[in-house]
Structures are given as C-alpha cells and as structure tokens.
C-alpha positions as CSV (number, residue, x, y, z in Angstrom):
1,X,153.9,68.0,133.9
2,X,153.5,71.5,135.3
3,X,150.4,73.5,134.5
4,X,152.3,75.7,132.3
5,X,153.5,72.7,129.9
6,X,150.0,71.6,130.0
7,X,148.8,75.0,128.7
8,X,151.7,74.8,126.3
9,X,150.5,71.2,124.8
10,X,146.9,72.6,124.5
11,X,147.9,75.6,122.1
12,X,150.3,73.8,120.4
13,X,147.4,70.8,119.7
14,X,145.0,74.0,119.3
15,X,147.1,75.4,116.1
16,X,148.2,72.3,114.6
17,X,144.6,71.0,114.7
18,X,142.5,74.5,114.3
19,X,145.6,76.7,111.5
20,X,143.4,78.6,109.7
21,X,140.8,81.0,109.9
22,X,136.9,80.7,110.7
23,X,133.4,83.0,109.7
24,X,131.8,83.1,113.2
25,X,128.3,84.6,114.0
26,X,128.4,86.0,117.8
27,X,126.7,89.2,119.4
28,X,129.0,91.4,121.5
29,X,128.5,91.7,124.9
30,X,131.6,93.6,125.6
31,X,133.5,96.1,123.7
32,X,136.4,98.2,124.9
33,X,139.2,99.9,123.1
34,X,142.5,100.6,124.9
35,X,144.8,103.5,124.8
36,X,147.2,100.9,123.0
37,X,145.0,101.1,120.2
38,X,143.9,97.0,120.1
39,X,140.3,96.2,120.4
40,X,139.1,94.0,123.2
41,X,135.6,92.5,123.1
42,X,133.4,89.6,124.8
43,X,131.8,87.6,122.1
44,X,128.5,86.1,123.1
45,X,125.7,83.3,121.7
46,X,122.3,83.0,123.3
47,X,119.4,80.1,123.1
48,X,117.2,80.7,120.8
49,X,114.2,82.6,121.6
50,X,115.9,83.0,125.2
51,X,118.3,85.3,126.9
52,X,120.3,82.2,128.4
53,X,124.0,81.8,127.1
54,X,124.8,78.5,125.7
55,X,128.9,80.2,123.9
56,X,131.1,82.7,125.1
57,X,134.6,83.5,124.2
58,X,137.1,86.6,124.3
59,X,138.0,88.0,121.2
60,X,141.0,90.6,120.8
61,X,141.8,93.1,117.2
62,X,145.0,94.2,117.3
63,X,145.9,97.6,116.8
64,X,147.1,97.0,113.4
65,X,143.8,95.6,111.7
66,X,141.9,97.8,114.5
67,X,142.7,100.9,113.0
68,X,141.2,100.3,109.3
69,X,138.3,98.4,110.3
70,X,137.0,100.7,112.6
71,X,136.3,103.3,110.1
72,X,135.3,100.8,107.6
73,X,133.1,99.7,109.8
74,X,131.4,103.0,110.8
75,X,131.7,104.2,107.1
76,X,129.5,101.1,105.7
77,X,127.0,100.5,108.7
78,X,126.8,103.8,110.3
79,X,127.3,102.3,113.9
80,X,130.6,101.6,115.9
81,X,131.3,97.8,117.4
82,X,128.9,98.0,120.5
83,X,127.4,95.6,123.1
84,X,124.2,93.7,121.4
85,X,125.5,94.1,117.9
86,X,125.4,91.1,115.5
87,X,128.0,91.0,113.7
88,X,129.8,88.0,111.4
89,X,133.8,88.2,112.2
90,X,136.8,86.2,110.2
91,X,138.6,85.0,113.8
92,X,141.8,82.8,114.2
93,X,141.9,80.3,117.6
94,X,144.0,81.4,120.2
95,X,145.3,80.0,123.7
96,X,147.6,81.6,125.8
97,X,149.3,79.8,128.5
98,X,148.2,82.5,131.1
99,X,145.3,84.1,129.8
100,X,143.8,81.0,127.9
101,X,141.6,80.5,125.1
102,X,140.7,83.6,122.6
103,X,140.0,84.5,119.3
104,X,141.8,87.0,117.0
105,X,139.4,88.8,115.0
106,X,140.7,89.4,111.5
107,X,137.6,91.0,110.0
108,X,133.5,92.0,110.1
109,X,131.2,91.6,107.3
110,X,129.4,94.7,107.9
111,X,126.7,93.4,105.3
112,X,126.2,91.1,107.7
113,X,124.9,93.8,110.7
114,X,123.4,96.0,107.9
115,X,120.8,92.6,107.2
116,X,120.2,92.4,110.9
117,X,119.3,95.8,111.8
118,X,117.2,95.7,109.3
119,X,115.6,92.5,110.0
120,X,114.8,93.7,113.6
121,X,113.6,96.9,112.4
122,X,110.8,94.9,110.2
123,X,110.0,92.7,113.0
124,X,108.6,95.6,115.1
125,X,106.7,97.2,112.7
126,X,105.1,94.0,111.7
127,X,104.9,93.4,115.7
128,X,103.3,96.9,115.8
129,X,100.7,96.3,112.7
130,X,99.9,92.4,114.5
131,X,98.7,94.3,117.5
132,X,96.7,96.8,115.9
133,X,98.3,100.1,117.5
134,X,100.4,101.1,114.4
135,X,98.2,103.9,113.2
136,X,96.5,104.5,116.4
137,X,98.6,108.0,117.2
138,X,97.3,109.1,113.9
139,X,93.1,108.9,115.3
140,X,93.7,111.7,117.6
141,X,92.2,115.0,115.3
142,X,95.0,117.2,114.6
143,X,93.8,120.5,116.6
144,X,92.9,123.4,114.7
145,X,94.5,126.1,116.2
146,X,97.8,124.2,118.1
147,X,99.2,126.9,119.7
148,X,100.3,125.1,123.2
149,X,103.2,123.1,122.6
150,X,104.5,120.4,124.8
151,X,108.2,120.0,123.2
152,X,110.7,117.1,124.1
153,X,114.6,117.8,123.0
154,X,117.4,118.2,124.8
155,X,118.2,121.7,126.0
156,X,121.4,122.1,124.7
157,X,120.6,120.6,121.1
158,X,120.9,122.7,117.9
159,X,117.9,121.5,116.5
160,X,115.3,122.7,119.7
161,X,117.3,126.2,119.3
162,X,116.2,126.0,115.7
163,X,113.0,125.0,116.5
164,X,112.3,128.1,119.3
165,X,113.6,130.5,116.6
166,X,111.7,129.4,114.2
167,X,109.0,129.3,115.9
168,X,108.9,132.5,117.5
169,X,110.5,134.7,114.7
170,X,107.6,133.7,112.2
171,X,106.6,136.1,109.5
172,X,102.9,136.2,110.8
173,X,103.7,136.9,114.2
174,X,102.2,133.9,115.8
175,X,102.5,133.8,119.0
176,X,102.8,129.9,120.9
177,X,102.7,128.9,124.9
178,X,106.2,125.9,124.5
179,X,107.1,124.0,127.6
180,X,110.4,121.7,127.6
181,X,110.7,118.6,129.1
182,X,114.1,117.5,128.9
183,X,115.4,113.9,127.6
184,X,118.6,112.3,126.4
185,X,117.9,112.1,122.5
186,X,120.6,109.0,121.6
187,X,121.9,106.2,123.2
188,X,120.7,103.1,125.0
189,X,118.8,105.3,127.8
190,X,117.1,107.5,125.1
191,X,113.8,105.4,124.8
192,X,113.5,105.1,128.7
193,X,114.1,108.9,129.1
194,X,111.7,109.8,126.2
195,X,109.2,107.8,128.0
196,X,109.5,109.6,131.3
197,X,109.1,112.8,129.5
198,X,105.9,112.1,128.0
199,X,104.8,111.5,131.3
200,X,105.6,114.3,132.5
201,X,103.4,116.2,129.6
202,X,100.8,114.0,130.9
203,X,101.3,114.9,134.7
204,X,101.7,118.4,134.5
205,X,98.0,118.6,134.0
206,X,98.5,121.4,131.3
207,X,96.0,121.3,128.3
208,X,98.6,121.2,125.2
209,X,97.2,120.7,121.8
210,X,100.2,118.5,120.6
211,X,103.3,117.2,121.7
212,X,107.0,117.7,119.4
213,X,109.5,115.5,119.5
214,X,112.2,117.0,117.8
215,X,116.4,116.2,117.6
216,X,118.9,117.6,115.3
217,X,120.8,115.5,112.8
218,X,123.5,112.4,113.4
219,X,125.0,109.7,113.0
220,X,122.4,106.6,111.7
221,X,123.7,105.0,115.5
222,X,122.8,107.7,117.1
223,X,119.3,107.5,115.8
224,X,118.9,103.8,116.2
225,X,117.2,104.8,120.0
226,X,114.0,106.0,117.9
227,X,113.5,102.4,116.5
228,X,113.2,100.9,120.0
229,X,109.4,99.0,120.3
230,X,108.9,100.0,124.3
231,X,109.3,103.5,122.9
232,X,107.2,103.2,119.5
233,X,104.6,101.2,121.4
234,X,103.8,103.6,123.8
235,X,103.8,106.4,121.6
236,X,101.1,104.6,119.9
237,X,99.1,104.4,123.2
238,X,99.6,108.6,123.2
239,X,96.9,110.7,124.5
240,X,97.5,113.6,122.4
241,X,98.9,113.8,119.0
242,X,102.3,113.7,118.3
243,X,104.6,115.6,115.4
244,X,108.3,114.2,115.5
245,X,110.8,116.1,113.7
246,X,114.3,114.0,113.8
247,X,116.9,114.9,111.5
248,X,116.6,112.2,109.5
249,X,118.6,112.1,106.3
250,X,116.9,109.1,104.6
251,X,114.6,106.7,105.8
252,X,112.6,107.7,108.7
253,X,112.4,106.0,112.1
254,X,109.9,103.8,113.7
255,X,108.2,106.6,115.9
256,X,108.4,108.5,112.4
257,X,106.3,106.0,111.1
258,X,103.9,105.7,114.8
259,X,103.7,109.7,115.4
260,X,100.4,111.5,114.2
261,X,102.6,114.0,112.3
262,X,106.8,113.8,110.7
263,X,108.6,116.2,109.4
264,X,112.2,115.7,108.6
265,X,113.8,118.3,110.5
266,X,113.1,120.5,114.4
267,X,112.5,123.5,111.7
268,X,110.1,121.8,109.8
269,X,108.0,121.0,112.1
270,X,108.2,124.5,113.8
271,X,107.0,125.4,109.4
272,X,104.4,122.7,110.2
273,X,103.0,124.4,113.0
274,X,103.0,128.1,111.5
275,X,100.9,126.6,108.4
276,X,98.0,125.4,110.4
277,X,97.4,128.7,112.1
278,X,98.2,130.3,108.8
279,X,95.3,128.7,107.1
280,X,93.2,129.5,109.4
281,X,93.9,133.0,109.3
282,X,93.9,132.6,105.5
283,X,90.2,131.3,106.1
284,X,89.3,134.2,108.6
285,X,90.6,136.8,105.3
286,X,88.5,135.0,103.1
287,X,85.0,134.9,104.9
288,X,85.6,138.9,105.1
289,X,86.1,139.4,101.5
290,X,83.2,137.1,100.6
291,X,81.4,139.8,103.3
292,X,82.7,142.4,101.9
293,X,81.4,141.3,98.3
294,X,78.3,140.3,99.2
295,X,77.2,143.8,100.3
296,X,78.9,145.6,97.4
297,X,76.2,143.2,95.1
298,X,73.6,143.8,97.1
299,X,74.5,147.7,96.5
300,X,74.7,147.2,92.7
301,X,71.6,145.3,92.5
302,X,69.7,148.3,94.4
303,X,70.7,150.8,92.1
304,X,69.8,149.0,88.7
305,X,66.4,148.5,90.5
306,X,66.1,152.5,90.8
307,X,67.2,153.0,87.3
308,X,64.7,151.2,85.5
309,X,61.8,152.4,87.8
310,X,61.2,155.7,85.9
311,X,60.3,153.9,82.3
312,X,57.5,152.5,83.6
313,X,53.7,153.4,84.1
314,X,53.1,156.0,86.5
315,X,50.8,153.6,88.5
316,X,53.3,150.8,88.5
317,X,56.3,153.7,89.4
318,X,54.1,154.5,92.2
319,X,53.8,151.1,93.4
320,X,57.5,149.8,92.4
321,X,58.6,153.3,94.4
322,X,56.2,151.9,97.5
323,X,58.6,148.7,97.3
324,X,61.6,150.3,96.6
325,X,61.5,152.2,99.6
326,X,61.0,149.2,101.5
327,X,63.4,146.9,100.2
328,X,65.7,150.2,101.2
329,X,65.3,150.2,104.5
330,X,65.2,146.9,104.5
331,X,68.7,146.6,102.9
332,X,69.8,149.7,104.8
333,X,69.5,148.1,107.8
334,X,71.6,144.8,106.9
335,X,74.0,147.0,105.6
336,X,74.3,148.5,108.9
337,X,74.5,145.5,110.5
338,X,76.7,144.4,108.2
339,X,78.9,147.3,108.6
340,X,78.9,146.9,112.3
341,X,79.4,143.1,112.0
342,X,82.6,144.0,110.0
343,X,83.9,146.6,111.9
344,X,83.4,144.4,115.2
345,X,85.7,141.9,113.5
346,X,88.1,144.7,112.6
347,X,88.1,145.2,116.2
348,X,88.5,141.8,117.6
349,X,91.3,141.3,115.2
350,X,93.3,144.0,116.6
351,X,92.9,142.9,120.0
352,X,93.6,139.7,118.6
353,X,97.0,141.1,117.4
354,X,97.1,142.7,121.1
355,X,96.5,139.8,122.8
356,X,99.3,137.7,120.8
357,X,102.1,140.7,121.4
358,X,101.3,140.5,124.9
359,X,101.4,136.7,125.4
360,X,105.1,136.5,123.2
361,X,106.4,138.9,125.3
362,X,105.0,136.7,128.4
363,X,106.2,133.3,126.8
364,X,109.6,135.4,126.5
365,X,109.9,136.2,130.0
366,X,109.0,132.6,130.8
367,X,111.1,130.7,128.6
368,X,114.1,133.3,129.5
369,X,112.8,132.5,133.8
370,X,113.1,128.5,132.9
371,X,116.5,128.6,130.9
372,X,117.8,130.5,134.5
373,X,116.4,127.6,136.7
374,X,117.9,125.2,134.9
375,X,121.2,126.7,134.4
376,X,121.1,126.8,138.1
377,X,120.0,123.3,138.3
378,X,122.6,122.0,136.2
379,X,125.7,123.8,138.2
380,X,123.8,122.7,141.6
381,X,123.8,119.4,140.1
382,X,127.9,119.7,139.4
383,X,128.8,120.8,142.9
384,X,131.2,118.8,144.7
385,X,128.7,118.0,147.6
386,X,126.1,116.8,145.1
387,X,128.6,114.4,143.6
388,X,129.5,112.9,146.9
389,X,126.0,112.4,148.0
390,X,125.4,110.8,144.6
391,X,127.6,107.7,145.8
392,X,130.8,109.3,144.3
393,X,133.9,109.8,146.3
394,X,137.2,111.6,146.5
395,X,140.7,110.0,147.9
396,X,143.3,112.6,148.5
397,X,146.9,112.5,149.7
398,X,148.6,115.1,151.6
399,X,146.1,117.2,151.0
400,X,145.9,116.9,147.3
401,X,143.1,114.9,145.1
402,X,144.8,111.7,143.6
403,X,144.4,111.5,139.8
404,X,146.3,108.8,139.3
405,X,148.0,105.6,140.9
406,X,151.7,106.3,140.3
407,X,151.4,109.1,142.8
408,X,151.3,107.1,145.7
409,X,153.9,104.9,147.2
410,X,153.4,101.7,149.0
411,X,152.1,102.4,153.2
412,X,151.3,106.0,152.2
413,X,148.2,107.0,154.1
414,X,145.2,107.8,152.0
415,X,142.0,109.6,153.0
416,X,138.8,108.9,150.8
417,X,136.4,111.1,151.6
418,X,132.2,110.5,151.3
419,X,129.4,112.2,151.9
420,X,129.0,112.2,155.7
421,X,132.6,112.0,156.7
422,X,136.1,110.0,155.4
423,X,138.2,106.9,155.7
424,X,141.7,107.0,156.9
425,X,143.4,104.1,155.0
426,X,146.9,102.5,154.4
427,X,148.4,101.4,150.6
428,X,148.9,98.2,151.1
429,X,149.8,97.4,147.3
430,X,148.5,98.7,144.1
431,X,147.8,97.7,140.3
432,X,147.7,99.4,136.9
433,X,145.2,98.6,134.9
434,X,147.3,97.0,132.1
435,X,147.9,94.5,135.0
C-alpha cells in the first residue's frame, strides 16, 4: 500500500478503537493562537521529580470552542493558557494523514490549574519556612528616620508615579533622597530583572535606609512573577529592609509575605513612609511641651513659696528669705538655660525646615536630570543602528523595507542589510506561514 493508505488505515483503526472523548493531565509547553482564531498548543508530561519528557503530543482548539473558553478560562483562573501551565483538558484522538497524530481539545477544568497554583505556591513557602529564611528580611530594624529611598518599579508604571507624588506632595513637607532602578514588573523575566535590580542598590555603594518595591494593580497572571522562590529567597537573604507595595487586590504574594514591610498599594507605602517620620516629629513636639511645662511648674511652685513666707516668724522669714533668694538664682539660671535650650531648638527646627526646602528642590532637579537621561536612553536604544547592532536586520527591495512576503516575486534580488555591511541575495522560492 502507499503511505497515504497506510495513514488512512491508522486513523480509521484510531477512531473506531479510541470514539470518544478522554480527561488528560499535560503541562503546556507551547501555546500559540493564530489570526484564524484556532488555538494551537504542545502538550507535554515530564518524569517525576525530573525535567526529562517521557509524553508529548500536539493539541489543536478550534476557533469555535476557542472563543468561549478563552475568556472562561481567564474569567475563573485569572491567567491565560501559557507554556508551564497545568492544566486537565477533555481531548478527542486525532491522526491526519499528513500531519499525523493530535488531540482536539474540547475543554479545561480551570479548577484543576486553580488547585495547582495553589499547591506550588504552598510548597515554597513551606520550602522557605524548612530553610529557616522566611522571616529573616523582617530582623533588619526598621530605620527610624528612612528618608533615602532605593525604589524598584518600572518607569513608566502608574503606581511609581503615584508613589513619587505621594511622596513628595505630603502635608508635612517631608522631604526624601529616591533613586530608581528600573525592572520589568510581570512576566517570566520579572524575578530575574528584580534580582539584578537589587543588586544594583547594593553596588551603587549609596547608604539607603530601605528599599520599595512597588507595582500598580493587574491581572492575578501578571502578578504570579512575585511568587517565584529564586526571587523570594533572595529577598530573604536582603541586606537592608524591604517594604513591597504590589497592587494586590486579595491575597498577598510570596515576597509580600518575605519583605520586612507590605502595604497593599505604591501609595500606601509612600503613607507608610510619611508616618515614620511623622511620629517622630510627633515625639520632637511632645518633648517641647513636656519642656515647656516643666518650667511653667517650677514657676508656680516659686511663687506659692514667696506667698506663704511673710506669715511666719520674723527669724524664720529671715532665714526662709536667705533660701528663697537662693533657690532664685538658682532656678533663674535653669530657666535661662532652659530658655536658651528652647530657643536653640526653635532655631535648629527652622534650619531644619531650611535644610528640607533646599534638598526637595535638589531631589527635584535630580529626579527631573534622570527622567532626561533616560528618555534619551530609551530613544538611543530605538535607533535604527542600535537595532542592527543588536543582531536585528533589515531586507529591502528596490529601495524599500519589505514588510511582508507577497511583495516579492520569485528571482527578485533582495538586499538584507546588518550591522557592518549587507547581503546581495536572490528569491529562490518562498513560504507563508500557514504553509
């Protein structure tokens, strides 16, 4: 027989013997969804306790069912299909004479992912608390005054533009030293990025008092990156303490539960910040008025000693006025140096207040000097050069940049250029993707 009635007589055996549909637990390894609105994934099972394969299979969604279970999917789990997702799937057996065995997916349990995000989730924490590091962030003293603030967002993100203006537009008129060190805040690179930003805190040999780590609200996928152990266990391993203020709606994340300090939100832990010096002003007032009324009783106490001085015996008035005098000059003198001690504080206070309207206006300038340089990194970073010495190239036909493969015909001549010089070439033949 030809290969092609061989294939035939293996799908045909393959649907009489296998008609119905089966529950199948896989991970994705691939996922990608075409313009044609089907689904196309790689389904994948691994050895236990090993990254080895021992199954793999394709797996196709048609359009059809792809189009309701997507958001059902999203609505119930908070994540989209994505590669190293668990997920339980109804699939039918399929075998196509050309492209050969598949499945048809005809549903996901999304209870099923749900119970294994969660599972994972509890096996690094208790990974975390078997090691002994889980509260080990949380030793460092939080500083009493933390007014130098290492802050990790990304630039662009709502929530570290909240942060800065709540920060800076606070009703005492506080006034902080902030550095940014950028990261990607979701995503698979998110941990590994975070990382390399804390060590840039670390290498820029600046003495911060703490270290934010702030992103705005999203999606519970977009979040999942804070959960990651290589992340959470090296937070734990911080040298400085950390406040993390993520956006989350409900349950917290891992590095929540790892950082010194969480809030819920970038502007909460900008509040967070504010408090601590606040109290401390708050102490500052109080010591002043306890000062203040300290002096006013030893006043009082001074003047009922005069008044009962001239009912008594003239020897004893005498002798009482001997003392008086004494404990006058006595008290004269504290009060003087009391006086001085509080006006000296009256003074350092307002050079206090100088000293913090000069260095906001100073952080100002500076933050206003950075967001330039990296506005002008990020276009430098664009340019067409930069992208061509990044390993990118650009093939163009007579004289125009080819977008797309209809535009050329067969033997047209094609020049790709790099970044030290191009490549004359000749179309030889050509393939569409779909193909």
């Amino acid at each position: 027989m030809t290969l092609q009635e061989l294939n035939q007589l293996v799908r045909n055996n393959l649907r009489q013997q296998m008609p119905g549909t089966y529950w199948v637990q896989a991970e994705i390894s691939e996922c990608k969804e075409h313009f044609s609105g089907h689904c196309y994934l790689e389904l994948i099972q691994k050895k236990e306790g090993q990254d080895s394969l021992c199954a793999k299979a394709r797996a196709t969604i048609w359009a059809s069912v792809w189009q309701n279970l997507k958001p059902a999917f999203l609505r119930q789990t908070g994540t989209n299909l994505s590669p190293g997702l668990q997920i339980l799937a109804e699939v039918a057996v399929d075998f196509h004479e050309l492209y050969g065995f598949s499945l048809v997916i005809k549903d996901i349990d999304p209870t099923y992912t749900l119970g294994d995000q969660a599972r994972r989730r509890q096996e690094i924490l208790k990974r975390l608390e078997k090691e002994g590091v889980i509260d080990q962030n949380k030793e460092w003293p939080w500083p009493v005054i933390p007014r130098r603030i290492a802050i990790i967002s990304s630039p662009a993100a709502a929530g570290y533009q909240d942060f800065m203006r709540q920060l800076t537009d606070n009703e005492y008129g506080f006034s902080f030293y902030t550095a940014l060190f950028p990261a990607t805040m979701q995503g698979g690179e998110a941990p590994r990025s975070i990382i390399q930003a804390l060590d840039s805190v670390i290498d820029s040999g600046l003495p911060f008092d703490v270290v934010v780590i702030i992103r705005g609200g999203g999606a519970v996928a977009d979040l999942q990156c804070f959960d990651d152990y290589a992340l959470c266990f090296y937070a734990t391993q911080y040298p400085l303490p950390l406040l993390t203020g993520l956006g989350h709606d409900k349950d917290s994340s891992i590095l929540d539960r790892v950082a010194h300090t969480s809030v819920k939100t970038p502007t909460a832990a900008a509040e967070h910040l504010i408090a601590t010096l606040a109290q401390q002003a708050m102490r500052m007032d109080d010591l002043a008025d306890r000062l203040q009324r300290r002096v006013r009783q030893v006043l009082d106490n001074q003047r009922l000693t005069m008044q009962r001085l001239p009912g008594q015996l003239a020897s004893l008035v005498q002798q009482q006025l001997m003392q008086a005098n004494l404990k006058v000059e006595r008290q004269s003198s504290a009060l003087r140096q009391a006086t001085r001690g509080v006006l000296l504080e009256e003074q350092q206070r307002n050079t206090l207040l100088s000293t913090r309207l000069t260095m906001k206006a100073n952080t100002l300038m500076e933050q206003e000097q950075l967001r330039w340089r990296l506005l002008e990194q990020s276009i430098l970073g664009f340019s067409p050069e930069a992208m061509l010495k990044k390993g990118f190239s650009l093939t163009v036909f007579q004289g125009k940049a080819l977008r797309s493969i209809e535009e050329l015909p067969v033997d047209a001549l094609i020049e790709t250029r790099l970044a030290d010089g191009c490549l004359i070439s000749k179309l030889q033949s050509k393939q569409t993707n779909h193909e």
